[in-house]
C-alpha positions as CSV (number, residue, x, y, z in Angstrom):
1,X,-11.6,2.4,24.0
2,X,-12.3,1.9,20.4
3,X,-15.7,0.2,21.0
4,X,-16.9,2.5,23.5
5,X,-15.6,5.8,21.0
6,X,-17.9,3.6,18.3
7,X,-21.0,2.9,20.5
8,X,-20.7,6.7,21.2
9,X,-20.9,7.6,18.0
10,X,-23.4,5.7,17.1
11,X,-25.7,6.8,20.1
12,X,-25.4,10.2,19.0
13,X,-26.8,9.1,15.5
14,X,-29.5,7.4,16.5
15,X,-30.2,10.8,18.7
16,X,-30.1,13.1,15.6
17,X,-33.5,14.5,14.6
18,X,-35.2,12.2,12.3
19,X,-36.4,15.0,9.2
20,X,-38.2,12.2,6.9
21,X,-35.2,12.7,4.8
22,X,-32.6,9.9,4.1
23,X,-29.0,11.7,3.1
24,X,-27.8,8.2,1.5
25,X,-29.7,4.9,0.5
26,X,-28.2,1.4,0.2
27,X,-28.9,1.6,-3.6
28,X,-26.8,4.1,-4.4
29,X,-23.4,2.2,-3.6
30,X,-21.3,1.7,-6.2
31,X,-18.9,-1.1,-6.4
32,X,-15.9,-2.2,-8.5
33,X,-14.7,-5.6,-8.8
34,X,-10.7,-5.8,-9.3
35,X,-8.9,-9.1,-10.0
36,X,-5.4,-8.6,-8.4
37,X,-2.9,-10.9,-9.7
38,X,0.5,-11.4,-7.8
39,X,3.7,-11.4,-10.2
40,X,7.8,-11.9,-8.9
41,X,9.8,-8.2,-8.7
42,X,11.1,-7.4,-12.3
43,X,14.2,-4.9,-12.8
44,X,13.1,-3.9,-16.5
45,X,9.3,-3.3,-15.2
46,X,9.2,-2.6,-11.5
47,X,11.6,-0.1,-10.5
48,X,9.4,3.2,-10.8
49,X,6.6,1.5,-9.4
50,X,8.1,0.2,-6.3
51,X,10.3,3.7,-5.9
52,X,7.0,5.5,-6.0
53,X,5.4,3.1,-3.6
54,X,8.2,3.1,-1.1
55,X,8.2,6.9,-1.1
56,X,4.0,6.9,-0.3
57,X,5.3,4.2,2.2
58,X,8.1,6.8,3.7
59,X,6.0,10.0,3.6
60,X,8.1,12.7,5.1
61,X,11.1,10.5,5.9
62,X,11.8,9.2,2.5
63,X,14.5,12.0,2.5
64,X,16.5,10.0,5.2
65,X,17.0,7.2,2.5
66,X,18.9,5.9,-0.8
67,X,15.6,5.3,-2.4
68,X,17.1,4.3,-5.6
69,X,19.3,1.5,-4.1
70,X,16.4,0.5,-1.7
71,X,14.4,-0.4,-4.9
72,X,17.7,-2.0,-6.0
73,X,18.4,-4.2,-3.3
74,X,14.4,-5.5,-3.0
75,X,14.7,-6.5,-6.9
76,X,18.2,-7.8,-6.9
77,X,16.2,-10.5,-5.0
78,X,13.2,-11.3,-7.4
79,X,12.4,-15.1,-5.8
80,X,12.1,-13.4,-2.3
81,X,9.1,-11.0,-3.2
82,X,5.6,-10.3,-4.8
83,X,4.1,-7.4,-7.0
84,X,0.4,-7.1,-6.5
85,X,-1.2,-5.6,-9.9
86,X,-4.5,-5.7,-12.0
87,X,-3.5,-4.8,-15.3
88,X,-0.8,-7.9,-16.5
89,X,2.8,-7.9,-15.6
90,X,4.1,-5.1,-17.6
91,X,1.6,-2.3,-15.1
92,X,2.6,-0.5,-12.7
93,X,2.4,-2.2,-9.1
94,X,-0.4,-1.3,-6.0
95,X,1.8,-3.0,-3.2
96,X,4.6,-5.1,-3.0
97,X,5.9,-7.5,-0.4
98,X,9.8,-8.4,0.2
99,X,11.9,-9.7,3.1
100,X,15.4,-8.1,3.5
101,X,18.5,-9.4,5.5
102,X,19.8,-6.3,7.7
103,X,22.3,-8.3,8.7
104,X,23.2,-9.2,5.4
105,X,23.1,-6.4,3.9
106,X,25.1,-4.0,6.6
107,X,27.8,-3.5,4.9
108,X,25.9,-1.9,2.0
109,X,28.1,1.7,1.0
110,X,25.1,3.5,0.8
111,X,22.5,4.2,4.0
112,X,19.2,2.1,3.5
């Protein structure tokens, strides 16, 4: 479906009037190079970060949830996690990556 929305799309291209004029040329791309480095969840540094990130991540639901003790819970756990960042450890974080134990963590007070 994808491929034939695609093909579509880029018949009707190719089908345009051609004016002499080109709207973009390959020369004017610009491009940035980012070195991401990886770092383990940190309490002092992290929290905001990751808050802010799991309420992008949420959108319109983030309501439904403790996003304070989700934050908590993902850096109570520092070994089983990554930050991905560009600017050194102390940054804010882009993504992040964690596991959590549902069953584990059931019995948790507050609704995650």
């Amino acid at each position: 479906m994808v491929k034939r929305k695609a093909a579509e799309n880029q018949i009707s291209l190719n089908n345009e009037p051609d004016d002499g004029t080109e709207s973009e040329s390959s020369d004017d791309i610009d491009m940035v190079n980012v070195d991401f480095e990886w770092f383990d969840p940190q309490p002092a540094v992290d929290f905001h970060g990751l808050k802010t990130l799991c309420r992008q991540l949420f959108d319109v639901d983030a309501d439904l949830f403790n996003l304070s003790d989700l934050v908590d819970l993902i850096l109570s756990q520092p070994l089983l996690g990554s930050t991905v960042k560009v600017d050194g450890n102390e940054s804010d974080p882009f993504a992040f990556l964690t596991v959590l134990n549902l069953r584990q963590h059931r019995v948790r007070k507050s609704p995650i």
